[in-house]
Steps between C-alpha positions, in 0.01 A plus 500: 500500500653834359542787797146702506463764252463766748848401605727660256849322460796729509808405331719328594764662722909404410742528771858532402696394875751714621790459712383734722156514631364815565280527830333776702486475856160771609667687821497743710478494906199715466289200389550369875245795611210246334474392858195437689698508856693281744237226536403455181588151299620707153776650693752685311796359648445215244610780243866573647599149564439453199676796363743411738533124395551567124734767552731266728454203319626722184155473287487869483906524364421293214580627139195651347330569852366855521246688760157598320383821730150459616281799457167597684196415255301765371131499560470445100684184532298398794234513333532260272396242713344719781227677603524907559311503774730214644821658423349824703407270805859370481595876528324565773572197715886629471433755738345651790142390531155558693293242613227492190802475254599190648141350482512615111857323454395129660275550132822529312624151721719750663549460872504212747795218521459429099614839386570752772493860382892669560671836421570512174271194373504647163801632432637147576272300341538697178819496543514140400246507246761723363755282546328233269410774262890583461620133451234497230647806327849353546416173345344656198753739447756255482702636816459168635382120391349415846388685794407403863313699757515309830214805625265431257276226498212686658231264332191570730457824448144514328401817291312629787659381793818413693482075558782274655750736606494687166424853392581561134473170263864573329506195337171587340587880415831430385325219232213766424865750451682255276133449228488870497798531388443234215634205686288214271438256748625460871502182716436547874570148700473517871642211738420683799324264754199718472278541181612852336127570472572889490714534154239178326165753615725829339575320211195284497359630139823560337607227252844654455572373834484193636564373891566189600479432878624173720395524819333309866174469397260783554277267712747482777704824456469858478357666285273215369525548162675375182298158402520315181219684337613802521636560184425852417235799381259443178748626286824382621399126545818267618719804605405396871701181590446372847717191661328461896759235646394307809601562876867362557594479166848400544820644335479249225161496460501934439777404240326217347173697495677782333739369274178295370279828412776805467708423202274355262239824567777762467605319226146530318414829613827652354531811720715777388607597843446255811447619861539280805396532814741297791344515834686277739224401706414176339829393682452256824621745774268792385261576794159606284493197304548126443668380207840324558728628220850522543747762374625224268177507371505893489777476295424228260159754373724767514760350233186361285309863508829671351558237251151502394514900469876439313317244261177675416523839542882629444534487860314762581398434868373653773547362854292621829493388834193489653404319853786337716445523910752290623667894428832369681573138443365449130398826302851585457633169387205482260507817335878503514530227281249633261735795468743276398324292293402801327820660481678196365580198650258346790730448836542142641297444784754313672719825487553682892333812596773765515560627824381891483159342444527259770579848686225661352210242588597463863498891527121453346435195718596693790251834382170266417562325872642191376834297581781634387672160405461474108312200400590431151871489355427424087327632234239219499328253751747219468197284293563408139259476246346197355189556282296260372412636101181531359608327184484155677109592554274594814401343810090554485534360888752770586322840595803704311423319194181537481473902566791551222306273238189687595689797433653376206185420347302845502819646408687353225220446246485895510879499375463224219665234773427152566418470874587103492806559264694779563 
């Protein structure tokens, strides 16, 4: 079955490697004032260690490696994917307040322990919007091939309200950026542990872009959405791709369940530019949710995301972060070696922590009330890979199986693939 005619096919993209790759790292300490206070999960911290990490570890040294200067968003590009009136409340909340304001905001899902209001709320949280917006420019400029914002990632943010710790949906603004400025077709795949139901609603009617979510199922996890049959608006049929995983899905099993839907859809979609989304709390330790990847697993999607961007679309790639609460222990590792992996060559997970980030963590350990005593030494978890592959067939007993063939077979017909073949 041919792709559907509403689907227009760009052509194919030709990638001519280089010795050197060129990568943008999005930074700037002021992206560490997106921060919601001292006892919040989504604490900033994760963003220095992990800034700290790369730096020590040389990632940010490499050949090629350049800083991409984040800019605060203008309410134009805001707009793309949200509301005026929204924007304004945003405004409002980042400042001093009566009492009937704050009644007005809890409308906006501002306020409470979800997303506390803070000085400068806007500033910050466009901030990073702008920081996505700026890799986008860079990438289709040519300044660089890739580009990774370990800020950005904000994927709950709904066009009229703040959701899941998130403000401004960069990932979604930054995609609405690149098609206004001709990009042809983008690719948006999102591996956080939650369902990036924010950028699929923004971009729910737009068959230029298409998202592709794996995720805990919606029926156990915040924020209960992203099932099989959502596959998009009236006009943009198939450019909605939901993957809902079972509880406890196991390092191999997230592999397995991606390696068996990922490729074969980028490949068939053909996206111009691909954008990835890298929260780290699928992983095991992560406190707000209960998969039990491993940072060997991390790093396995990481390698097959970049070579899938290299292969398809000239490797043009952008990389966010996204969720990640374990902010001391496994953010930094995770979004460390997606630096590297984006930057060139992924980092061995055996390899040792270097010591100024051993420094570093127990100085953070000893600020969020925690021991001191570091309690990791390597890049990884110590737990090697071994994945079962979907090319020896499915397991209709094993609960995995049977949500990524479900999957597979609402989506792949809609992209001229063979759910029982490829």
């Amino acid at each position: 079955m041919p792709a559907a005619a509403h689907f227009p096919v760009p052509a194919p993209s030709v990638h001519e490697p280089t010795a050197e790759v060129s990568c943008g790292f999005v930074w700037s300490e002021d992206l560490c004032e997106y921060d919601f206070g001292p006892y919040h999960p989504m604490s900033p911290v994760r963003l220095t260690l992990t800034r700290e990490l790369a730096g020590s570890a040389g990632v940010l040294d490499r050949p090629g490696v350049r800083t991409i200067e984040p800019f605060v968003a203008s309410d134009e590009q805001l707009a793309r994917v949200h509301d005026a009136d929204y924007i304004d409340a945003v405004r409002r909340a980042s400042g001093p307040r009566d009492d009937d304001d704050v009644d007005e905001l809890i409308r906006f899902g501002i306020g409470g322990d979800d997303v506390p209001s803070f000085p400068g709320m806007h500033t910050a949280s466009a901030r990073v919007a702008g920081g996505s917006i700026a890799a986008i420019d860079a990438i289709r400029s040519g300044t660089v091939e890739r580009a990774v914002n370990i800020a950005g990632g904000l994927h709950h943010a709904r066009p009229a309200s703040a959701s899941g710790f998130c403000v401004y949906n960069d990932a979604a603004i930054a995609i609405r950026h690149a098609l206004d400025q001709g990009e042809e077709r983008v690719m948006y795949v999102d591996v956080d542990v939650h369902h990036g139901d924010g950028v699929e609603l923004a971009l729910w009617d737009e068959p230029r872009a298409i998202t592709l979510s794996v995720h805990e199922t919606g029926e156990r996890l915040f924020p209960g959405t992203g099932f099989v049959q959502d596959t998009g608006g009236a006009d943009a049929q198939g450019s909605a791709i939901n993957v809902p995983l079972p509880p406890r899905t196991s390092a191999e099993g997230w592999v397995r369940a991606i390696r068996a839907t990922v490729p074969a859809l980028v490949r068939a979609v053909k996206p111009t530019l691909l954008v990835t989304q890298h929260g780290a709390d699928t992983h095991r330790m992560d406190p707000l949710a209960d998969f039990t990847v491993t940072l060997e697993a991390h790093r396995e999607v990481m390698i097959m995301l970049r070579e899938l961007a290299d292969e398809v679309c000239g490797g043009r790639w952008l990389a966010l972060g996204g969720g990640g609460y374990a902010v001391i222990d496994v953010v930094p590792r995770s979004w460390a070696q997606l630096l590297a992996v984006a930057s060139g060559e992924a980092i061995d997970p055996a390899t040792a922590l270097p010591d100024s980030f051993h420094e570093a963590a127990s100085r953070a350990r000893g600020e969020h009330g925690l021991s001191p005593e570091p309690a990791i030494r390597t890049f990884g978890d110590g737990r090697p890979l071994v994945v079962r592959d979907w090319t020896g067939g499915f397991d209709p007993e094993d609960d995995l199986d049977r949500a990524v063939q479900a999957a597979r077979r609402v989506a792949f017909p809609e992209w001229g693939l063979d759910p029982f073949l490829d």
